[in-house]
N, C-alpha and C positions, 0 to 999 in steps of 0.2 A: 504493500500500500504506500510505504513511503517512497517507493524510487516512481512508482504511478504520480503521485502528488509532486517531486518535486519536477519530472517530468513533464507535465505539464505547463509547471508554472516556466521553466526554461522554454519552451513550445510559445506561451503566451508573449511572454518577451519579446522573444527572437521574430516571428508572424510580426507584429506592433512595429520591430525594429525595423523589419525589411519592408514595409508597408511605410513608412515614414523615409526611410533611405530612398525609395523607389521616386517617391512623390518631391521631396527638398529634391533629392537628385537631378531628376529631368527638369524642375525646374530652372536650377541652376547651370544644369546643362544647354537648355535650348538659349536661356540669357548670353551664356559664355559662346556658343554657336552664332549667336545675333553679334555681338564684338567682334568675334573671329570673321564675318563675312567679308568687309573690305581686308583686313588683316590678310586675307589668304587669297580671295577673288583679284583682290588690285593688283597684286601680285603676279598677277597672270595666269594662276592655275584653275582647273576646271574644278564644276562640284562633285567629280568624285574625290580629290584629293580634300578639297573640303569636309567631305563627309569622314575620311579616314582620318583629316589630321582632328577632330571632334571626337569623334569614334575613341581614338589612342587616348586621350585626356581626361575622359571620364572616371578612369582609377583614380585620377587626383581627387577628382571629384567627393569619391566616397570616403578617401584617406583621410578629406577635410573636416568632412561630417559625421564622421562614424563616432568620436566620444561623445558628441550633444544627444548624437539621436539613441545610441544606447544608455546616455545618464535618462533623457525623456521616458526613454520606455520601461525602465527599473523601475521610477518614478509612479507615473502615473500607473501601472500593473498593480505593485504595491497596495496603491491608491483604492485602485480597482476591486482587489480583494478584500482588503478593508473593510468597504463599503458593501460588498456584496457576502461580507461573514464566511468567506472562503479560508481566510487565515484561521479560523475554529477549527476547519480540520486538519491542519498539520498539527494544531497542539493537542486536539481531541486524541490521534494518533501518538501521542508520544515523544514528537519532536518538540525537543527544546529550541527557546528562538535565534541559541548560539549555536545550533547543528545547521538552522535556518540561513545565519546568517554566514557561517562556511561555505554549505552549498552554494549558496547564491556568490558568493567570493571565487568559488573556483571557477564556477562561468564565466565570473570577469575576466580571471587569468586567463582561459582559452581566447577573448574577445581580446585582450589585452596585446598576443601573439599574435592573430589575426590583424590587428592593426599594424604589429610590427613590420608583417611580411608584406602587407599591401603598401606601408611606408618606406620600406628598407628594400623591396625588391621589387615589384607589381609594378608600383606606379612610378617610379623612376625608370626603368625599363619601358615602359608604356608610354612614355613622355619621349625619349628616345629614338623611340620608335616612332613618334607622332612627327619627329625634326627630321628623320632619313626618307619622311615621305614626301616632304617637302625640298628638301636638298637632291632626291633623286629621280625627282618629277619634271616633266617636261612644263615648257610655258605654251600648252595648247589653249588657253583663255585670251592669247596677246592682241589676235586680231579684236575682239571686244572692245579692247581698251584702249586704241586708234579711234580718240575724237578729232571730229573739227574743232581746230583753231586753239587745239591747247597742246604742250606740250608734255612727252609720256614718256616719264625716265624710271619706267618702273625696272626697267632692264638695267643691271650690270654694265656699263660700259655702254652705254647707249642712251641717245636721247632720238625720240622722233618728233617732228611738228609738221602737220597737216591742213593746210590749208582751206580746202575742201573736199567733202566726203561724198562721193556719187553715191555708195548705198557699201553695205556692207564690205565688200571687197574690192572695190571702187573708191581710189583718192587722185586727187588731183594737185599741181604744187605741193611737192612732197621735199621737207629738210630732212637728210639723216646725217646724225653727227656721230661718229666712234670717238670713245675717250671721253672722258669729264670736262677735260681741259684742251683745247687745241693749241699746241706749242709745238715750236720747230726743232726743240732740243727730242724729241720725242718720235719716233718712228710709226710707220702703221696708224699714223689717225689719220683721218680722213671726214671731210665733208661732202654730202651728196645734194647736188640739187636733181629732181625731175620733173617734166610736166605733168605726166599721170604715170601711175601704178596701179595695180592689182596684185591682192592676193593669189597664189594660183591654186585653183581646184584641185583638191585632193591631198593637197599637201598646203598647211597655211602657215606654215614657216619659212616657204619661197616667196616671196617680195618682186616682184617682175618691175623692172622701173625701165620706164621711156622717155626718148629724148632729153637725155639731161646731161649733168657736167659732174664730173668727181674732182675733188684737190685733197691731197695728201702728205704729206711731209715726208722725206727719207734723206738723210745725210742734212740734217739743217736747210732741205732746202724745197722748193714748194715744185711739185708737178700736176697739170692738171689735164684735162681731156677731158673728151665728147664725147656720147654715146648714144646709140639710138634704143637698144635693149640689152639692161642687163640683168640678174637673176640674181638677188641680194639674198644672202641664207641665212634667216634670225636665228636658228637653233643653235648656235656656237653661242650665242646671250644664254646668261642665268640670269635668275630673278638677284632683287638686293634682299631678299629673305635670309632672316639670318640662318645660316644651319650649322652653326658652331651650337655644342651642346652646352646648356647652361649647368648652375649648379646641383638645382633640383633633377636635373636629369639623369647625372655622375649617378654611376656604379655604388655601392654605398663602402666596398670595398677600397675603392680608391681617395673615397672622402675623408676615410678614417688615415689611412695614410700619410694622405697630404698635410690634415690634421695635425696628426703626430707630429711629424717632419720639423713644423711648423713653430710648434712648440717645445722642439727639443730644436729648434735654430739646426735643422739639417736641408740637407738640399733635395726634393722629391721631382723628378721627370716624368710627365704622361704626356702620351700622342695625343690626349682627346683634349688637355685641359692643359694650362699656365699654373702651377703651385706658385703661388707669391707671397709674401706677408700678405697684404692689403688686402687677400682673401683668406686671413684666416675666422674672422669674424662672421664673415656669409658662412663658411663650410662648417663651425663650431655650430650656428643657429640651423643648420640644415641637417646635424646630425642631432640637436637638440629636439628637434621635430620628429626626426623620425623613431628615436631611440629611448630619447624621454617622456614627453610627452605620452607615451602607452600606459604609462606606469600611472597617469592619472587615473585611470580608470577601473581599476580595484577600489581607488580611491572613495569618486563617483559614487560605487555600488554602494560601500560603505554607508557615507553620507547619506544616501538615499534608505539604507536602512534604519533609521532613526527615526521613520515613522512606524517600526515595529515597537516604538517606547511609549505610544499615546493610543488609545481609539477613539472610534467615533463619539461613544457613549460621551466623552466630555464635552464640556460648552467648549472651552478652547481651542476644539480640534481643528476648525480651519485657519485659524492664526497659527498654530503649531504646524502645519502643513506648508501654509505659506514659509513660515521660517527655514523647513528643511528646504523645500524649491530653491530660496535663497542662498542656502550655503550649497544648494548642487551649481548654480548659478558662479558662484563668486568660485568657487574652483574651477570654473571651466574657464573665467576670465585672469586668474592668478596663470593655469598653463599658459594660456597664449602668451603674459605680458612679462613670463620670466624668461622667456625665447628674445629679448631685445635683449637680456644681459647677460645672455652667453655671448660673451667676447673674445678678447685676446688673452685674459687671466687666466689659467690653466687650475689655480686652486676657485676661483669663483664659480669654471665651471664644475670644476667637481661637485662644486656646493649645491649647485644648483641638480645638478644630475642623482643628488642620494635627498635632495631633501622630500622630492613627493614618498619617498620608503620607507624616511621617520615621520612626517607626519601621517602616512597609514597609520603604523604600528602603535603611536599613540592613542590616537583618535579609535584603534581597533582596541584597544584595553578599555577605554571610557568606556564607548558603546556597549561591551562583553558585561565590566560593574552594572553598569545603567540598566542591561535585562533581565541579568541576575539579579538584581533590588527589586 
């Protein structure tokens, strides 16, 4: 009867949890989708690469929200049973409310590793992946992004301006400029005038240009020429998308590394990333995230069991409700605002890395006296 009983109550949580994750989820999801559209469209890529670079980002997603919505749903469950005199029967049963309040801790700990792994490996992996889809993608959106009369430097190493636009694949007075800068110390750049252009069918990274003039620079010195048609190939352009991997992205392996490194003033080399001082700060708060930060959340449960010390029966039950809400509240705002003071101090972060461990362990003797009384 008792693994019935607390099996359920784990069932009731978890359903709550994923029904809460699902709904914050997407909607966070489709918001950060709405951002990402020029982000990723201006850029010249189509919406399938849209859909995946969205797609991969959604781990983060849930990595962000999983302590709130699993303190909510301990919370109001609790609440729940309460209210509906479901907690009579684990004590009707035999279970004291410190076997109660173990069970329900160890689920935390399994929730607590599940955060880690989506933290420490899932979603940084996922994120990664969301940058090589972007970095390995073609710019089949570019004719799109060929207006009249503005200029589109969405490309790498290129600037186009368009005059007028006959219709889709149809331009007329057409500027293309290679390079950022045109200078004669500098080889290979080149300006394009034409009178009209077309896309060409089938392929719409051929540029078909007529009647017009190129000038270019080679040895400090300008050459230029005529042309009636030539066949200009934008696929050698990338986007200016950044596809250098950020911090959050890194390996979690490699974070702790550089970390270290960092802190013992040694010198650490990766192909993917720059170990520098002036990111020891980002990488200490980004291992503070993924590593500390879990630990809240035995916490949380804790906290949240503190409404097994009142019931209904009293007048004050809903001020004492509210109070616990509160303090699940004010711990979810201490984790986020103790991630700003993991810095460069190697003993501060220690501090800060053991102290959600000793505040359990105290706060879990109160509570244990407090059900015992």
């Amino acid at each position: 009867m008792e693994k019935i009983l607390f099996r359920k109550l784990i069932i009731d949580i978890s359903l709550r949890a994923f029904f809460i994750i699902f709904t914050i989820g997407l909607i966070v999801w489709i918001i950060q989708a709405v951002n990402y559209l020029d982000f990723v469209i201006d850029d010249g890529h189509n919406f399938l690469i849209y859909f995946y670079y969205n797609l991969f980002n959604f781990p983060k997603i849930i990595h962000r929200i999983l302590p709130f919505v699993f303190a909510i749903s301990i919370f109001f469950e609790l609440l729940k049973y309460e209210k509906n005199n479901e907690l009579l029967l684990f004590w009707t049963n035999g279970i004291t409310k410190k076997k109660f309040i173990l069970n329900l801790l160890n689920f935390a700990l399994v929730v607590m590793f599940i955060q880690m792994l989506i933290g420490s490996f899932i979603s940084p992996s996922s994120q990664l992946k969301a940058r090589s889809v972007l970095k390995y993608s073609n710019m089949d959106f570019l004719p799109n992004l060929i207006k009249q009369g503005k200029f589109i430097d969405t490309v790498s190493g290129l600037t186009i301006f368009i005059n007028e636009k006959v219709n889709n694949n149809s331009f007329r007075n057409i500027f293309i400029q290679e390079g950022d800068l045109f200078d004669l110390n500098q080889n290979n750049n080149q300006i394009i005038f034409a009178k009209e252009g077309f896309l060409v069918d089938g392929n719409k990274k051929i540029f078909r240009l007529l009647n017009g003039k190129i000038i270019s620079t080679n040895n400090k010195k300008l050459i230029s020429f005529e042309f009636d048609k030539i066949d200009y190939n934008l696929s050698k352009f990338s986007s200016k998308t950044i596809t250098v991997a950020k911090i959050q992205e890194l390996p979690s392996s490699k974070i702790i590394k550089c970390s270290l490194s960092l802190l013992s003033e040694k010198t650490y080399f990766d192909e993917m990333f720059r170990c520098e001082k002036g990111m020891l700060k980002n990488m200490n708060q980004e291992l503070y995230k993924r590593f500390v930060k879990p630990f809240y959340i035995p916490l949380l449960a804790l906290i949240s069991c503190f409404l097994l010390t009142f019931s209904k029966v009293q007048n004050n039950f809903t001020f004492k409700t509210i109070k616990v809400f509160l303090y699940v509240f004010l711990i979810l705002v201490i984790s986020e605002a103790f991630m700003r003071y993991a810095d460069e101090s190697k003993l501060q972060f220690i501090s800060i890395m053991f102290l959600p461990i000793i505040v359990y362990f105290f706060i879990y003797n109160f509570l244990i006296n407090k059900v015992k009384s």
